[in-house]
N, C-alpha and C positions, 0 to 999 in steps of 0.2 A: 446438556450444557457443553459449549466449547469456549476453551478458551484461545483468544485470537492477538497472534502478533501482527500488526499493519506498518508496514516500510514503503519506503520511494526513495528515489535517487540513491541508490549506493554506487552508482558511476564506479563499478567493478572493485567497491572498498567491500571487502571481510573481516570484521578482527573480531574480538568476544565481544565488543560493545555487540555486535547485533550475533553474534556463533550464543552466548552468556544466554540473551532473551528467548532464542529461537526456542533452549531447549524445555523452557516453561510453560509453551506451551501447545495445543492441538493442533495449530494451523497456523501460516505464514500467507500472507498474504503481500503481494509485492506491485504496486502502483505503476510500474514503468519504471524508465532510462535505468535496468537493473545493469549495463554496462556489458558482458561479453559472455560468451556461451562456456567459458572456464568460471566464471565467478557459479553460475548455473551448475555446472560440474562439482564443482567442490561445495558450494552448499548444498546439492544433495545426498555427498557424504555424512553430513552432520546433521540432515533431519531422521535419519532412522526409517523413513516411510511413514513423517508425517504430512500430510496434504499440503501442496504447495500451489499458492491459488496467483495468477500474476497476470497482465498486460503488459504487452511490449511501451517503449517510452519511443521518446525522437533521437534520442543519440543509441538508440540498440542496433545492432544490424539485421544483415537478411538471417543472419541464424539464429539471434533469436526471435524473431519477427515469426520465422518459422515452426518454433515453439510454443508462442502463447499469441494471442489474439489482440485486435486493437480495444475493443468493449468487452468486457466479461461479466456477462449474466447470470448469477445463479441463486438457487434460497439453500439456506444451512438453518437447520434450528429454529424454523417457519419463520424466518427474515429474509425477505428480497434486496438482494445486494445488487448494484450496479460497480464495475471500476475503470476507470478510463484514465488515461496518464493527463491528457491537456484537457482541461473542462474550460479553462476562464478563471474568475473569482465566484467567489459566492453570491455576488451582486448581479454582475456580468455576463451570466455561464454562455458559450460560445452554444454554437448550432448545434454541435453534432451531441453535448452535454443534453441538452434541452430536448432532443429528439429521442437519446435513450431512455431519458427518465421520461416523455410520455406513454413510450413505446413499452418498457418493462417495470413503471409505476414502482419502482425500490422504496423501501425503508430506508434503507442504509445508501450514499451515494458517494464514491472513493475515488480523487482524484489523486495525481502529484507534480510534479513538474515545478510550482512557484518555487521552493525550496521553503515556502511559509505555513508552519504548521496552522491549522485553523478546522475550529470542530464547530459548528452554526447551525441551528432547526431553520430549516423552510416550511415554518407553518403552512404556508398555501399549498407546495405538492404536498405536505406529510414529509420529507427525509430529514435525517440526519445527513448533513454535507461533512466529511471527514478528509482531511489532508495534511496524512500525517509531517508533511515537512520535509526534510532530507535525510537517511540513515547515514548516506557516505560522507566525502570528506572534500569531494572539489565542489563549488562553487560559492557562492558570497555571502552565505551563511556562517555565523559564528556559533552557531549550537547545534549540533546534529539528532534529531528527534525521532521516536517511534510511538507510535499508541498502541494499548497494550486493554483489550476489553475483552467483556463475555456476550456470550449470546445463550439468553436463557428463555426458550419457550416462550417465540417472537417478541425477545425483548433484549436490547443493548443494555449490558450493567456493567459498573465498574469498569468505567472508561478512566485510565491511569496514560496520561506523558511519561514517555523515558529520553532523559535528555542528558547531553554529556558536548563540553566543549571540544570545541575542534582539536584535533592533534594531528602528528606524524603517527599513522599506523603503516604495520605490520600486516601485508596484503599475504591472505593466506593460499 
């Protein structure tokens, strides 16, 4: 069993809303636009050497571009995870969405970018579509979201929102 933190857009915000969640549980998981290669720096102070799983977003630079990948493929806990920062909607998913998911047939499929949390089955491929929302604090969102699940012996459980309103934080 792991237990998984799922974030997107922290647009280079840090504070305990997501330092608090990180340390509960096994893995961090980050959708894109994680904002600058110091946010990356200092949050891997606070994970201790737990796995830190990410795709670059559209507002990251070449350095962290440099660090994590546009699509990230892999299985954890005999679940096939896809995670891409711009998929589309869950109606709509763009090209390059549609091409991953025929290409590495996920379970699980993790975008972010809208700033719109939203968790959907796609009965026809099989996935759960997950996106978790925004963790940070700039853009037109008034609630700032993470998901917070297990993966137990190819199975998604105790899928929990953590949400909290916008504020002035304290960039660490």
């Amino acid at each position: 069993m792991k237990k998984i933190l799922l974030i997107s857009d922290t647009h280079s915000d840090l504070d305990n809303f997501i330092i608090n969640h990180s340390k509960e549980v096994d893995e961090i998981w980050h959708a894109g636009d994680i904002g600058n290669i110091e946010w990356i720096e200092n949050f891997s102070k606070i994970l201790n050497g737990k796995t830190f799983r990410a795709v670059y977003g559209n507002i990251d630079d070449t350095e962290v571009r440099m660090l994590f990948p546009k699509v990230n493929s892999f299985e954890t806990e005999k679940v096939k995870v896809v995670i891409l920062h711009i998929a589309g909607s869950f109606s709509n998913l763009n090209t390059e969405a549609k091409q991953a998911i025929e290409v590495h047939k996920p379970q699980l499929f993790i975008c972010g970018h809208s700033h719109i949390l939203k968790v959907q089955y796609n009965s026809s491929k099989g996935f759960l579509f997950m996106n978790p929302g925004a963790a940070g604090n700039h853009g037109f969102h008034k609630v700032r979201t993470m998901l917070k699940f297990e993966l137990v012996n190819g199975e998604i459980k105790n899928l929990n929102v953590i949400e909290i309103a916008r504020n002035k934080i304290q960039i660490i």
